[in-house]
C-alpha positions in Angstrom: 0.0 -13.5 2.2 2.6 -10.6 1.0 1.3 -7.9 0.3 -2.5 -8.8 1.4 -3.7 -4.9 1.7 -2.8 -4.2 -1.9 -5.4 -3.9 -4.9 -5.8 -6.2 -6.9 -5.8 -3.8 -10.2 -9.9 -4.1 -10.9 -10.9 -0.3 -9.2 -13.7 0.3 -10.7 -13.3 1.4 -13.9 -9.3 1.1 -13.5 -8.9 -2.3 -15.8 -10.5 -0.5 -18.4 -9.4 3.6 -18.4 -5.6 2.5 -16.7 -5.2 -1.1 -18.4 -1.3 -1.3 -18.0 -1.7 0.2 -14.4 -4.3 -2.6 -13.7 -2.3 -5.4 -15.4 0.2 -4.7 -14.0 -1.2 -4.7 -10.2 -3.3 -7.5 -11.1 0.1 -9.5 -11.8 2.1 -8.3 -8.7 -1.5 -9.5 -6.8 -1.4 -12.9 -8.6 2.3 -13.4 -7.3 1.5 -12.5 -4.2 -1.9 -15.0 -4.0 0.0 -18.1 -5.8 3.1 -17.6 -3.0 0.9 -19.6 -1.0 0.1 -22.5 -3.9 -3.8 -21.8 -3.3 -5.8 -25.0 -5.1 -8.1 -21.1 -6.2 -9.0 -18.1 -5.0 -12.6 -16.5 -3.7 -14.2 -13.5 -3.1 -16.8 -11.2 -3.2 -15.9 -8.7 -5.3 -17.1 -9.1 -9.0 -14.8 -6.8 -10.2 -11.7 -8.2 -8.3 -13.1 -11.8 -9.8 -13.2 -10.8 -13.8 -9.8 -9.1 -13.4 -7.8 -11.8 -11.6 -9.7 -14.6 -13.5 -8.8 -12.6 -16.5 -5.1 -13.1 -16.3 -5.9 -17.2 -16.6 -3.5 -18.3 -14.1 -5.4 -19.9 -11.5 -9.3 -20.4 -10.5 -11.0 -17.3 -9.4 -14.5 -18.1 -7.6 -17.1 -16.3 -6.0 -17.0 -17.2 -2.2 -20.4 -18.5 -2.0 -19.5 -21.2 -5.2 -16.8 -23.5 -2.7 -19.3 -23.2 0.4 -22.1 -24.6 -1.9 -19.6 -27.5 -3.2 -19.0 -28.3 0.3 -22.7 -29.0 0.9 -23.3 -31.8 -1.6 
Protein backbone atom coordinates (compact mmCIF):
# COMPACT_ATOMS: atom_id res chain seq x y z
CA UNK A 1 0.00 0.00 0.00
CA UNK A 2 1.44 3.70 -0.73
CA UNK A 3 2.08 5.42 1.75
CA UNK A 4 1.24 2.63 4.54
CA UNK A 5 3.29 4.65 7.56
CA UNK A 6 1.17 7.76 7.15
CA UNK A 7 -1.75 8.86 9.63
CA UNK A 8 -4.73 8.41 8.82
CA UNK A 9 -5.93 12.12 10.13
CA UNK A 10 -7.82 10.72 13.49
CA UNK A 11 -4.64 11.80 16.18
CA UNK A 12 -6.36 12.02 19.01
CA UNK A 13 -8.16 14.99 19.22
CA UNK A 14 -6.74 16.10 15.60
CA UNK A 15 -10.34 15.46 13.62
CA UNK A 16 -11.81 17.64 15.95
CA UNK A 17 -9.18 20.83 16.99
CA UNK A 18 -7.37 20.51 13.13
CA UNK A 19 -10.51 19.30 10.97
CA UNK A 20 -9.17 20.40 7.54
CA UNK A 21 -5.66 19.08 8.56
CA UNK A 22 -7.46 15.71 9.45
CA UNK A 23 -9.72 15.71 6.36
CA UNK A 24 -7.51 16.22 4.46
CA UNK A 25 -4.99 13.27 5.67
CA UNK A 26 -7.90 11.14 6.13
CA UNK A 27 -8.56 11.60 2.16
CA UNK A 28 -4.87 11.19 0.98
CA UNK A 29 -5.17 7.79 3.48
CA UNK A 30 -8.46 6.73 1.79
CA UNK A 31 -6.59 7.02 -1.71
CA UNK A 32 -3.99 5.32 -0.71
CA UNK A 33 -6.20 2.23 1.08
CA UNK A 34 -8.78 2.04 -2.09
CA UNK A 35 -5.44 1.79 -4.56
CA UNK A 36 -5.60 -1.64 -3.69
CA UNK A 37 -9.79 -2.09 -4.34
CA UNK A 38 -10.08 -3.57 -0.63
CA UNK A 39 -13.79 -5.25 -0.45
CA UNK A 40 -13.24 -2.87 3.53
CA UNK A 41 -10.87 -2.00 5.71
CA UNK A 42 -10.11 -3.16 9.67
CA UNK A 43 -8.37 -2.10 12.48
CA UNK A 44 -7.94 -1.62 15.93
CA UNK A 45 -7.91 1.78 16.38
CA UNK A 46 -11.36 3.37 17.30
CA UNK A 47 -10.24 6.58 16.41
CA UNK A 48 -8.67 5.60 13.05
CA UNK A 49 -12.30 3.65 12.48
CA UNK A 50 -14.78 6.85 13.18
CA UNK A 51 -12.58 9.02 11.04
CA UNK A 52 -12.03 6.84 7.97
CA UNK A 53 -15.64 5.47 8.27
CA UNK A 54 -16.58 9.03 8.43
CA UNK A 55 -15.63 10.02 4.97
CA UNK A 56 -18.39 7.18 3.69
CA UNK A 57 -16.39 5.78 1.02
CA UNK A 58 -15.78 2.36 1.85
CA UNK A 59 -16.45 -0.18 4.97
CA UNK A 60 -14.35 0.57 7.94
CA UNK A 61 -14.56 -2.49 10.56
CA UNK A 62 -13.04 -3.29 13.73
CA UNK A 63 -10.60 -6.30 13.12
CA UNK A 64 -12.23 -8.61 15.40
CA UNK A 65 -15.88 -8.01 13.36
CA UNK A 66 -14.49 -10.12 9.85
CA UNK A 67 -12.67 -12.80 12.13
CA UNK A 68 -16.07 -13.37 13.97
CA UNK A 69 -17.95 -13.50 10.30
CA UNK A 70 -15.51 -16.00 9.40
CA UNK A 71 -16.51 -18.34 12.22
CA UNK A 72 -20.17 -18.84 11.45
Amino acid sequence: MPDAHLCCGSAGTYSITQAELANRLRKNRLDALGSGQPELIVTANIGCRTHLDGAGRMPVHHWIEPVEASLT
